[in-house]
C-alpha positions in Angstrom: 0.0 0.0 0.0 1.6 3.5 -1.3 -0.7 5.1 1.7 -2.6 6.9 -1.2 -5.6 5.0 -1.8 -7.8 7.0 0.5 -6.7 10.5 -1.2 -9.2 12.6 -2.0 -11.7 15.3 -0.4 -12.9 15.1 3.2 -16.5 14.4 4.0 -15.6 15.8 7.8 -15.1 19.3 6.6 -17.4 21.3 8.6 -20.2 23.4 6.4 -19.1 27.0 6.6 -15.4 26.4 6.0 -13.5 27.9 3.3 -11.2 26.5 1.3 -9.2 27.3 -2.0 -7.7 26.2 -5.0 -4.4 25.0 -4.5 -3.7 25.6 -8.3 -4.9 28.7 -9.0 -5.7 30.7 -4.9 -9.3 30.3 -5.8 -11.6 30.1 -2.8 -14.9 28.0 -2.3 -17.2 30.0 0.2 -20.3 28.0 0.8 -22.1 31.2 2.0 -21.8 32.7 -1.9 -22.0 29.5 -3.6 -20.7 29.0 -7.2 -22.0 31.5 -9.3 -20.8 29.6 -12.5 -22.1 26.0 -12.0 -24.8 27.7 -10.6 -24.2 26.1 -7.0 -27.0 27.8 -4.5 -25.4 30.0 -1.6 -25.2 27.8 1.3 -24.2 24.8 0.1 -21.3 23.4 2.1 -17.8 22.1 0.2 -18.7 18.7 1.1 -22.3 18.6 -0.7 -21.0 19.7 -4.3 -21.3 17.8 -7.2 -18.5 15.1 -7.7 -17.8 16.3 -10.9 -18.1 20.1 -9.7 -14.3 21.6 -10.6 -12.8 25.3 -9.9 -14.7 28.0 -11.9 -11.2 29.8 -12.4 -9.2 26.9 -13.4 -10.8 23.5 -14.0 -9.0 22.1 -11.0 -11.0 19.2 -9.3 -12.1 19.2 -6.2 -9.5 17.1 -4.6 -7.2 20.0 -5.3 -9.1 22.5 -2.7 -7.3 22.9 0.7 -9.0 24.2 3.8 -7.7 27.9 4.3 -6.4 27.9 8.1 -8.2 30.7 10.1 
């Protein structure tokens, strides 16, 4: 086992946190939603679509890091 198999995004993320695009600095607030796939505001990091990627850069979501407070 590489200790990669379980690598991807976190269901244990907590609804209002922010997090951004580790490619291109983007950031994910759940309270403004995603204007562009036309994700509601509100909808926590966690509940996107699987296929949802970063409206900047195309980046998955796997690539979104939690921004420390």
């Amino acid at each position: 086992m590489s200790g990669f198999e379980n690598f991807g995004v976190r269901s244990d993320l907590a609804d209002d946190v922010l997090l951004e695009c580790g490619i291109c600095w983007t950031r994910y607030d759940p309270a403004e939603g995603d204007g562009v796939a036309q994700i509601a505001p509100g909808t926590p990091f966690a509940m996107l679509p699987d296929d949802w990627r970063c409206p900047n850069c195309d980046a998955p979501k796997a690539k979104f890091m939690v921004v420390e407070s």
